[in-house]
C-alpha positions as a printed NumPy array, in Angstrom:
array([[ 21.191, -31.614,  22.619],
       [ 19.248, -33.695,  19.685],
       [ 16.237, -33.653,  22.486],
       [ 16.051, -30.195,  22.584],
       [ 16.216, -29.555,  18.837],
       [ 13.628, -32.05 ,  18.332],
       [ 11.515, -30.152,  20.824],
       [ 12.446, -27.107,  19.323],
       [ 11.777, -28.664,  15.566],
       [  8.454, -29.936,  16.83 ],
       [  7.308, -26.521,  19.089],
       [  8.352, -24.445,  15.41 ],
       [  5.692, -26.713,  13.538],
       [  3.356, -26.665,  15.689],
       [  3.197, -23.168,  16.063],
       [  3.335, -22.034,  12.033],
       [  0.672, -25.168,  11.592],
       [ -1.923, -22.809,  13.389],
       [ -3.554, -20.058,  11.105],
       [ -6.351, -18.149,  10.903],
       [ -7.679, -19.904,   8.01 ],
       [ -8.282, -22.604,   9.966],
       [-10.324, -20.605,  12.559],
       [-11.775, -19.041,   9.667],
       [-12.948, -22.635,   8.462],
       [-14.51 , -23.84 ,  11.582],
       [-16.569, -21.022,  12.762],
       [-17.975, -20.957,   9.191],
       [-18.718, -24.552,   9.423],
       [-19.781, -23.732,  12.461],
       [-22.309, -21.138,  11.124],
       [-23.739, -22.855,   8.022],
       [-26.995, -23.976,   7.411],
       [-30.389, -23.051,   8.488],
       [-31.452, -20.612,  12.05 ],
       [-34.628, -19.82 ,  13.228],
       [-35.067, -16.389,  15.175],
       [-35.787, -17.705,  18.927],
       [-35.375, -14.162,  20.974],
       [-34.982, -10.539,  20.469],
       [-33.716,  -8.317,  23.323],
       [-32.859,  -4.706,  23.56 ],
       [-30.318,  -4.019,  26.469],
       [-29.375,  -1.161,  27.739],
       [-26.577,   1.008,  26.228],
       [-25.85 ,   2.738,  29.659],
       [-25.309,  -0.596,  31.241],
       [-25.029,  -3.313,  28.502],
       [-26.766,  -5.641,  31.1  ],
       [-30.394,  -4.084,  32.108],
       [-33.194,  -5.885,  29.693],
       [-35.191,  -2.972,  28.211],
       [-37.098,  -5.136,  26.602],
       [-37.883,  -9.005,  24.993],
       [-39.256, -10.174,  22.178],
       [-40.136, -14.084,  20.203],
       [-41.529, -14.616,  16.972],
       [-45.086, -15.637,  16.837],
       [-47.481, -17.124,  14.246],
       [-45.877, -17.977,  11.227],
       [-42.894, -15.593,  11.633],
       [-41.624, -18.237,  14.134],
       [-40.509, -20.351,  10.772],
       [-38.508, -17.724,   9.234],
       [-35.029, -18.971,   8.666],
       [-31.905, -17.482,   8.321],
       [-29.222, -19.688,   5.988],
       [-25.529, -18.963,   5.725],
       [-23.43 , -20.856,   3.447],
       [-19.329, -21.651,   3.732],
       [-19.358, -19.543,   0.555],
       [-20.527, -16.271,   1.949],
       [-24.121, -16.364,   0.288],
       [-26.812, -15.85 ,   2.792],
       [-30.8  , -15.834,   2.291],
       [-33.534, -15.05 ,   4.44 ],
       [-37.061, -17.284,   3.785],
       [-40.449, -15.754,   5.228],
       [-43.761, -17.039,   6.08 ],
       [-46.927, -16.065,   6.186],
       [-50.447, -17.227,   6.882],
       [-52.92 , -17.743,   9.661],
       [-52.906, -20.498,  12.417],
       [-50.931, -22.925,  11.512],
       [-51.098, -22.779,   8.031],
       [-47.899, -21.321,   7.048],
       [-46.6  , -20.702,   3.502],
       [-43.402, -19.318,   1.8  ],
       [-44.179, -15.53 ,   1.189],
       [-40.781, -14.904,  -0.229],
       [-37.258, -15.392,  -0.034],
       [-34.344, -13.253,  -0.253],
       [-30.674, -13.801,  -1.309],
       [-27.06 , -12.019,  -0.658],
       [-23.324, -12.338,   0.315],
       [-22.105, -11.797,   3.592],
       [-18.769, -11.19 ,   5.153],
       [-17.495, -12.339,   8.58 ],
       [-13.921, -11.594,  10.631],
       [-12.648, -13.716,  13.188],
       [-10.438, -11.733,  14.515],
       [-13.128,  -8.891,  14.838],
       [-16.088, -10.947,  15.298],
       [-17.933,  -8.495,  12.427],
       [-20.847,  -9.862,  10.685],
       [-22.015,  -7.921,   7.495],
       [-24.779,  -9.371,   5.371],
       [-25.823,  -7.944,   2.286],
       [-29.196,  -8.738,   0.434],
       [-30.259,  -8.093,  -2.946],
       [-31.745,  -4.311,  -3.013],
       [-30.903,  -3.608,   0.184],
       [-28.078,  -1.445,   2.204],
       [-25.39 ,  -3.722,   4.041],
       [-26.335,  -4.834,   7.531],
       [-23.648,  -5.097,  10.33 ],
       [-23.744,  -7.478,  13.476],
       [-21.064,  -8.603,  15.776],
       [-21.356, -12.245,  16.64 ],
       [-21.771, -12.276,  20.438],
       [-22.027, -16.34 ,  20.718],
       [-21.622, -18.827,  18.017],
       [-21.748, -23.086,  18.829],
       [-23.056, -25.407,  16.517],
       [-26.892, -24.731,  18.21 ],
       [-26.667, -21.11 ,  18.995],
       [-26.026, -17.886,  16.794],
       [-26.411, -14.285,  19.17 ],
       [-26.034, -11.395,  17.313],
       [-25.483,  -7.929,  18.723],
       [-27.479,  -5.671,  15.702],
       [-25.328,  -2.501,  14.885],
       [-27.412,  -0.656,  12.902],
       [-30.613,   1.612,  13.336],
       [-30.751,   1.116,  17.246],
       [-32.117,   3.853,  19.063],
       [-32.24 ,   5.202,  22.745],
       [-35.799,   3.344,  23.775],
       [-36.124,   4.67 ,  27.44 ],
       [-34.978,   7.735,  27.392],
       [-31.416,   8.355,  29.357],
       [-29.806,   9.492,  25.88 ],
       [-27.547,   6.426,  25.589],
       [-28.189,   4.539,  22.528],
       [-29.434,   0.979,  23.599],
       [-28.613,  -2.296,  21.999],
       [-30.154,  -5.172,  20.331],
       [-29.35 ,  -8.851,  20.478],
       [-31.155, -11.463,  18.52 ],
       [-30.521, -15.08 ,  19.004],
       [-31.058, -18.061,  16.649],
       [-31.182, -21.626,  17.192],
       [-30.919, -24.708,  14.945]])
């Protein structure tokens, strides 16, 4: 009998231990610091798996980076220039939001309207996005289509 109330003591503690502040915690550790843009793809709404189309950043838009913070600020740092001689051209700051239970992503720059995502894959190397707002039907069947972007460290 003093087995099973152990086990019983130990299963209760175990199981109230576990919160979603915890998941909360690691997937925004998980999602701080610095991403670079590596893909753009627009799927299919119809199907959610034909590849409409497929896009990387070039030139000096390729060192764009994306930072998020464990304290919900966000910014956004551009570059421009020619060849390889890239400069800041501006950065912008906000807050963002993010659900773990949802998955919903909202950022929120200075002077600009919120922006919603839902975070298709997040590791420690790769952030995929799927972009929920201003997508458009792009070939025509009258189903909205989709956009993904990806980021890598």
């Amino acid at each position: 009998m003093k087995k099973q109330l152990l086990l019983f003591a130990f299963s209760a503690l175990a199981l109230t231990s576990c919160n979603d502040d915890d998941i909360q915690g690691y997937e925004l550790d998980m999602m701080k610091g610095d991403w670079k843009e590596v893909k753009k793809e627009v799927i299919s709404g119809k199907d959610n798996k034909t590849v409409l189309s497929t896009s990387t950043p070039t030139g000096c838009a390729a060192n764009d980076t994306y930072y998020f913070s464990i304290d919900y600020s966000t910014s956004y740092t551009y570059y421009s220039g020619n060849g390889t001689n890239c400069q800041i051209n501006g950065k912008t700051e906000g807050t963002y939001t993010y659900d773990t239970d949802t998955k919903d992503l909202n950022i929120k720059y200075l002077n600009d309207s919120e922006r919603k995502y839902k975070v298709v894959i997040l590791t420690s190397t790769e952030l995929k996005l799927m972009k929920l707002f201003d997508n458009i039907d792009e070939n025509g069947d009258q189903v909205v289509d989709v956009t993904y972007i990806s980021y890598k460290r």
